[in-house]
Each structure stands twice: as C-alpha cells, then as structure tokens.
C-alpha positions in Angstrom: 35.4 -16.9 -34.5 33.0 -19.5 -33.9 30.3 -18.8 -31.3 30.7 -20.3 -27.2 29.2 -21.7 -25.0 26.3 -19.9 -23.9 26.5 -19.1 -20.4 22.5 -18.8 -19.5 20.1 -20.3 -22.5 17.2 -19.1 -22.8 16.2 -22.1 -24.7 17.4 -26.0 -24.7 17.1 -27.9 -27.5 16.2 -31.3 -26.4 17.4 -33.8 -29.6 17.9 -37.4 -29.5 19.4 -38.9 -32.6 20.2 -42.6 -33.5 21.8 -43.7 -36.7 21.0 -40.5 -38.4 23.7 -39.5 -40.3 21.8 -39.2 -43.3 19.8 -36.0 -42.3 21.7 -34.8 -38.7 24.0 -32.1 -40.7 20.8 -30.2 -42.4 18.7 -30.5 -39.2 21.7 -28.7 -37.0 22.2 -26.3 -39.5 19.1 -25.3 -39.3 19.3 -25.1 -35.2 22.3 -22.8 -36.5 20.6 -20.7 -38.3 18.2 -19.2 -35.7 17.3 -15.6 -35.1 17.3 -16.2 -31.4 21.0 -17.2 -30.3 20.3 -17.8 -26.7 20.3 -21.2 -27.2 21.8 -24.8 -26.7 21.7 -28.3 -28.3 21.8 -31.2 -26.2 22.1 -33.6 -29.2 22.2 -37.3 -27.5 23.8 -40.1 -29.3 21.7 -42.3 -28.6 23.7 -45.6 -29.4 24.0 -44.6 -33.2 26.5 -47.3 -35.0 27.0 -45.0 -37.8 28.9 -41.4 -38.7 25.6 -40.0 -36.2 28.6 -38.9 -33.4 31.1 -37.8 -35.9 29.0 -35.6 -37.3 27.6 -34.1 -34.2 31.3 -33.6 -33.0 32.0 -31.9 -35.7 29.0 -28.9 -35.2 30.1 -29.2 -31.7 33.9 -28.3 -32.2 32.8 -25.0 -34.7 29.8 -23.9 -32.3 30.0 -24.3 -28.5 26.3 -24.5 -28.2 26.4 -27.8 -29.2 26.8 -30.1 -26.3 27.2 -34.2 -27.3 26.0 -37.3 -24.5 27.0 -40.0 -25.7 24.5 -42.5 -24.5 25.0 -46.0 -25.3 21.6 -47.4 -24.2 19.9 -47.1 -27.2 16.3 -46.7 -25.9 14.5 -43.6 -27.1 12.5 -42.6 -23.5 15.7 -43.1 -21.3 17.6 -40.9 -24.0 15.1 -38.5 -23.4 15.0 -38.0 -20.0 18.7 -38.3 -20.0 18.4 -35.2 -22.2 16.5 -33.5 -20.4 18.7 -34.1 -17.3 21.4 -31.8 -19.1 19.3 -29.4 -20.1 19.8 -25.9 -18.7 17.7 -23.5 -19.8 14.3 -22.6 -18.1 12.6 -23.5 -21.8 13.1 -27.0 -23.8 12.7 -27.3 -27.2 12.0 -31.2 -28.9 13.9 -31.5 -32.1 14.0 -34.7 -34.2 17.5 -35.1 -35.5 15.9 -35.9 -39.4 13.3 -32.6 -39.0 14.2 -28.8 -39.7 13.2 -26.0 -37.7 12.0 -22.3 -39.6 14.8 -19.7 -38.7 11.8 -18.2 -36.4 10.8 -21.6 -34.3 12.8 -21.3 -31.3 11.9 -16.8 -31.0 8.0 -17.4 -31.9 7.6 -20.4 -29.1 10.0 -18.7 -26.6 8.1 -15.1 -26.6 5.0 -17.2 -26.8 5.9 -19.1 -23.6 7.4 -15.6 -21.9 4.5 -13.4 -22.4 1.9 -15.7 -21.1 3.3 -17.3 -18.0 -0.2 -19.8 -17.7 1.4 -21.8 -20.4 3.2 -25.2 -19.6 4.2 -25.5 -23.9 3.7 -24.2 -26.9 3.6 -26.3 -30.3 3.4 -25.6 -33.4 2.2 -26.1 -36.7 3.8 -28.3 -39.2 4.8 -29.4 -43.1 5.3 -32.6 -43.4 7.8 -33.4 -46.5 8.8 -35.0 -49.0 5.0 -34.1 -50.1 5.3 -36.7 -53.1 5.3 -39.9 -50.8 2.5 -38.6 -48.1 -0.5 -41.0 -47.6 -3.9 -39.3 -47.4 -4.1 -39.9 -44.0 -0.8 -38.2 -43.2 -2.4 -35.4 -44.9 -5.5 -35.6 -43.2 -3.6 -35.4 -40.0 -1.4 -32.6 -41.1 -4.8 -30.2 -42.1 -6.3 -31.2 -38.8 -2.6 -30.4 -36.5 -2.6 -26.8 -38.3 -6.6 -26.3 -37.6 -5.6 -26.5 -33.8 -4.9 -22.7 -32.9 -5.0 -22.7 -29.0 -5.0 -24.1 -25.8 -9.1 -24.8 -25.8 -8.8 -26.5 -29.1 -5.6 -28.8 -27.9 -7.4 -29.5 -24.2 -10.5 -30.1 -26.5 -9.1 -32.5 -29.2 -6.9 -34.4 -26.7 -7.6 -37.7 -27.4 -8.8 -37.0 -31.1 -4.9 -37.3 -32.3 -2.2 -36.4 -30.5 -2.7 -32.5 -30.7 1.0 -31.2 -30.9 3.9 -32.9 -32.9 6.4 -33.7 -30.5 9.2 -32.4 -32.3 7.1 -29.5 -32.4 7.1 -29.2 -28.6 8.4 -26.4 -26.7 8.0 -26.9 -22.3 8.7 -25.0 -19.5 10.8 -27.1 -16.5 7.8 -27.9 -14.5 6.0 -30.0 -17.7 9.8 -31.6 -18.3 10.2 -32.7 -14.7 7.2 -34.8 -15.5 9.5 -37.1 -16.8 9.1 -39.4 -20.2 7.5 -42.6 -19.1 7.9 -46.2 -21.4 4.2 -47.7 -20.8 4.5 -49.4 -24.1 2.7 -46.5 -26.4 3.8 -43.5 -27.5 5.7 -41.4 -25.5 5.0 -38.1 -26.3 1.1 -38.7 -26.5 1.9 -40.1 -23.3 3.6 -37.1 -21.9 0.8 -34.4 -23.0 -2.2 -36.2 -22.1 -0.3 -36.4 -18.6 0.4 -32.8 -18.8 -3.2 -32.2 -19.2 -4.6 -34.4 -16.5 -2.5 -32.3 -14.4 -3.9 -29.1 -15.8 -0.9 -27.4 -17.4 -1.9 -25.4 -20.2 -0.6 -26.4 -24.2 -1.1 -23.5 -26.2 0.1 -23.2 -30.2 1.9 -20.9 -32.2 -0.3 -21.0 -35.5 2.5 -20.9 -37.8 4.4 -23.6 -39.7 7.8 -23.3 -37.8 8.8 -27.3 -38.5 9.4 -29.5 -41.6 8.7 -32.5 -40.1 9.3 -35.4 -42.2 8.0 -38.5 -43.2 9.9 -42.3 -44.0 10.0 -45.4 -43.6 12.2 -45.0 -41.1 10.4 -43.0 -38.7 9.3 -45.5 -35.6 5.8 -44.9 -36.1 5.9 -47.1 -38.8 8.7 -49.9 -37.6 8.1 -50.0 -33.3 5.1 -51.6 -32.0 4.9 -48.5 -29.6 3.4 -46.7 -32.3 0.7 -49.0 -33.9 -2.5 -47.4 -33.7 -3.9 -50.2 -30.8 -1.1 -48.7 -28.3 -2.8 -45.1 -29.3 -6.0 -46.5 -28.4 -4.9 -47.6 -25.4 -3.1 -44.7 -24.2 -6.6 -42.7 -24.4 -8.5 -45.0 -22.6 -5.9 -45.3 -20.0 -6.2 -41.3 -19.6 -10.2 -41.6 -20.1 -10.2 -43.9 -17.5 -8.0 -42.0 -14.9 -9.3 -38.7 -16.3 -12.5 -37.6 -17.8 -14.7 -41.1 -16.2 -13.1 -40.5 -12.9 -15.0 -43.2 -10.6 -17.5 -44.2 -13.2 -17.1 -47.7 -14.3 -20.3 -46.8 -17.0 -20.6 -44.1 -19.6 -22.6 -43.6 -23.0 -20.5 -44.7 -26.2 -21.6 -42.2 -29.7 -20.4 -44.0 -32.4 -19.8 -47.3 -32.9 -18.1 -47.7 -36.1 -14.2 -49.2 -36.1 -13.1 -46.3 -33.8 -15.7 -46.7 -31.4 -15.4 -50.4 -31.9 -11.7 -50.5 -30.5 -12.3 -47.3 -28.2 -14.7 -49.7 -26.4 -12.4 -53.3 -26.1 -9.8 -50.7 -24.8 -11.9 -49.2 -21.9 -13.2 -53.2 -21.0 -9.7 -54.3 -20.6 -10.1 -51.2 -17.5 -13.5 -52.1 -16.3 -15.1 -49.6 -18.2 -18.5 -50.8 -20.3 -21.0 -48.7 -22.1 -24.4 -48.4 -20.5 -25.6 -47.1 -23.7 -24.9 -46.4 -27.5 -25.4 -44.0 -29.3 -26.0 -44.5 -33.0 -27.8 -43.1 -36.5 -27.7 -46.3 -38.3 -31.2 -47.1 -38.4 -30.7 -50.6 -38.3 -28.6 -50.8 -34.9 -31.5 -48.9 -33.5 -33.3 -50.9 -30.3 -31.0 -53.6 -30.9 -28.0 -54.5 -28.0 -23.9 -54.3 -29.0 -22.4 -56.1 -26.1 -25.0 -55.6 -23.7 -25.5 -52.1 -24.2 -28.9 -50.7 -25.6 -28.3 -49.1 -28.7 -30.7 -45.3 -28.9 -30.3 -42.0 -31.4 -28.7 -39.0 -29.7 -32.0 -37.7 -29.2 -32.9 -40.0 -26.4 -30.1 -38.6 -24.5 -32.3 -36.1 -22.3 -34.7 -38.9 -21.2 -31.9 -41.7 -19.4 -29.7 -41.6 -16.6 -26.5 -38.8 -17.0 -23.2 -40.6 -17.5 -19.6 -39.6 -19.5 -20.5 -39.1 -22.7 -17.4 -40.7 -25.2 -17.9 -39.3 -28.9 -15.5 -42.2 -30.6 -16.2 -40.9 -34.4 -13.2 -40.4 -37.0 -13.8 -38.1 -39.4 -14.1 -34.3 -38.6 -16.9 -33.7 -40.5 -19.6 -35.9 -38.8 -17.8 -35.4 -35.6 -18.5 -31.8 -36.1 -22.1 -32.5 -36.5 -22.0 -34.9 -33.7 -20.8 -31.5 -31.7 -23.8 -29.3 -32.8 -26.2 -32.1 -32.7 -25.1 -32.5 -28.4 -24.6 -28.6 -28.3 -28.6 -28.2 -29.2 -29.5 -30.8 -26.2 -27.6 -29.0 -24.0 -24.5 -31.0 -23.7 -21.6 -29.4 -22.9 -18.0 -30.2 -24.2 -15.7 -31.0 -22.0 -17.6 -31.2 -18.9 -20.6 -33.8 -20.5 -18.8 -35.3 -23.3 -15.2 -35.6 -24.5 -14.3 -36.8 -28.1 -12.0 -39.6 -28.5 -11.3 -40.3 -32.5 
C-alpha cells in the first residue's frame, strides 16, 4: 500500500521545478527514500512545458506525501514563496528538483534544528557532481562550503560566498515568513544575508547530505541574476544597511579585482573609502580614487572606521586575519570580510 498523506509533517520539502523532466524522477526518489518519513513534498510546477508535471503526478498518485501546485507563472521567487505558502510543517526543507538528497538529510537537519531551538536553519555540506566537468573554481567553492562547520564561521564568512547552498537549506517558519524577495540578484544569498541582519542564527550539519549538481543549465550560468556583479551588489547592499550602519566612510584592505568592484558597488550607495589598505609596495603613499593608500600597520595611528577586507583567496585572507588579529582588530565588530 502506498504511503498517505501525512497528517502533521515534521518536515516540508520546499521544491520548485521547471522543465526538469530529465532529472525530477531520481531527485524524488531520493526524497522517497528517507529515514525520517514525517515528511511532505510541495513540488511546484513551475510553468514547466515538458513531461516536469507528469512526472510529478505520477510520485504523487503512489505516495501521498507528494503534493503538486501547478503554477503557471514561471518566475522562480514567486514559485517560491508560493511554495512556501503551502507548506505545513514547522520545518522547510529547499530541494532543487535536478539535486539528490543522502537518505539522512532531512533526520540530521531536523534533529539539528530540534535540539537547539536558537537556530533559524541548518545547511549542509555538499558534492557537487558530475566531478569530470567541475571548473576549479567550482571546486574551490565546494572545499571552502564544507570548511564552514557552524554558525560563527557562516555569520563570519557572510559575504565571503554565499555560506549555505540553498538547496541545502533547512528553516524554521519564522526565517520562511521572511519571504523571498526579487531585487535582481540572487535570491537565496538574498534571503540569508537578510536572515542575518535580523539576527537568526544559520548553523551547519558538517556532513555531505546533498549531491548538488552542476550544468549548463543551472541559472547561475544562463540568468543575469546570477552574474557575479549582482553578487557584489547584494553584499554591498547588506554592508551598507548592516555592518557600515550610518557611516558613509570606511577603510578598504585589498584593492585587487575584488576590492576593485567591492568599492564601485558601495559608491553607487554613497559609500567611499577613506583609506586603503594595501602590501603592494608600489601603491604605497599614492591615492586610488581619492583615498590614501597606507600598509595595515598604519591602522592604529588614523581615525577608527569599518574596516572591509575585500581579498579572494583564503589563504592571504587568512593572513590578512592574523595580521588585524595582532593589532587588536576584532572580527566582526572592527572588520568584516567581503571576498
């Protein structure tokens, strides 16, 4: 007998899915196959034009914890919230309809969430597949995503990367009710770095609970949304609202192609470097748009401001760390990194 309808959820899977035909019967079997059963899907068909409804009919009709809306509108952040609208459990779960979930996802995250009540979400970490096509960068991204381990390294790295794959994502109500918003970048960077400002907590399971996978169809590579100048300004929209608070000045460290675009993001707000900080020898004493350009150990001596570390790669942004950490700088409270 196939199972019913569960009466109270524990847990609501939250699963938009658009033309995905292709990979929507693996991904729901492996929503079937989990060792919590206390579950529900709320797959939306999100204007799909292919065999994306039939096929979610058809899990639907064998297991009544599959629930279909149809939703014609085709936009992804309306389909969301729509989603999330007939979602009952107290817990929501982000699926991609082209992802798979470990047989443990939905119990690790859910007894995470249950047994620390502090906790707004939970992510987790990830595999990306098929590993023969991954860029270097995705697997940069990938090593740093699975370094993050708790909620201090997700407030910390914030606007580093976004510091939980969405489809990762596991909420309480109260974080959901925050709503998906379409500002023209990426919605669920969008979503967490909101979450954060408000001070819910993001914590991690540090296991690899979701195969999360990697084309040329996913829309970070084909909507603008996505493009890494929409990322950019997403940060310095939070920065702005966030971490500068009233302070139209702050002190720039790094000013290589990250720094570069972190800084034309924050001017577009009416935020301008007073200062920046740099070890290239031969920027030193010179001006970069106004600003006067000093080593990190001049920081002491001139006037206390935000302090925006805007440099890529881990390793020197690591040293950056230890080099403000032995002036007395404190994370979070003096500085923020923004990658």
């Amino acid at each position: 007998m196939s199972p019913g309808r569960t009466r109270s959820p524990r847990v609501s899977i939250l699963l938009p899915a658009r033309n995905a035909s292709a990979t929507l019967d693996s991904c729901l079997r492996s929503v079937r196959r989990q060792a919590l059963g206390e579950w529900e899907c709320v797959l939306v068909d999100n204007g799909s034009s292919d065999g994306t409804r039939q096929a979610a009919d058809r899990f639907a009709a064998r297991d009544g914890r599959f629930r279909v809306v149809p939703f014609p509108e085709g936009n992804l952040v309306a389909a969301l919230n729509e989603g999330v609208r007939h979602c009952r459990a107290p817990l929501i779960a982000r699926m991609d309809a082209d992802d798979l979930m470990h047989r443990d996802r939905l119990a690790a995250q859910a007894q995470a969430l249950e047994r620390e009540s502090s906790l707004a979400a939970v992510g987790c970490h990830v595999r990306l597949f098929p590993r023969a096509a991954l860029a270097r960068g995705l697997c940069d991204y990938e090593a740093w995503l699975n370094s993050l381990r708790s909620c201090w390294d997700v407030a910390r790295d914030a606007f580093v990367e976004c510091p939980v794959a969405h489809p990762s994502l596991m909420m309480r109500r109260d974080m959901a009710a925050l709503g998906y918003a379409d500002r023209g970048w990426p919605e669920d960077y969008d979503l967490v770095l909101r979450a954060l400002g408000a001070r819910m907590r993001i914590g991690v399971v540090p296991r690899r609970l979701l195969s999360w996978r990697d084309g040329p169809r996913r829309l970070s590579r084909t909507d603008p949304r996505y493009a890494l100048d929409r990322f950019v300004a997403c940060k310095a929209h939070y920065l702005a609202a966030g971490f500068l608070g009233g302070s139209d000045r702050y002190i720039l460290c790094g000013y290589g192609s990250t720094g570069s675009a972190l800084r034309r993001a924050l001017a577009r707000l009416d935020r301008h470097p007073a200062w920046i900080v740099e070890v290239h020898p031969a920027r030193l004493g010179k001006r970069i748009h106004g600003a006067p350009v000093i080593p990190a150990a001049a920081l002491p001596g001139i006037e206390p401001l935000p302090i925006l570390v805007s440099v890529a790669r881990q390793g020197p942004r690591s040293e950056v760390r230890r080099t403000l950490a032995a002036l007395g700088f404190v994370e979070g409270k003096d500085y923020v990194c923004a990658a």
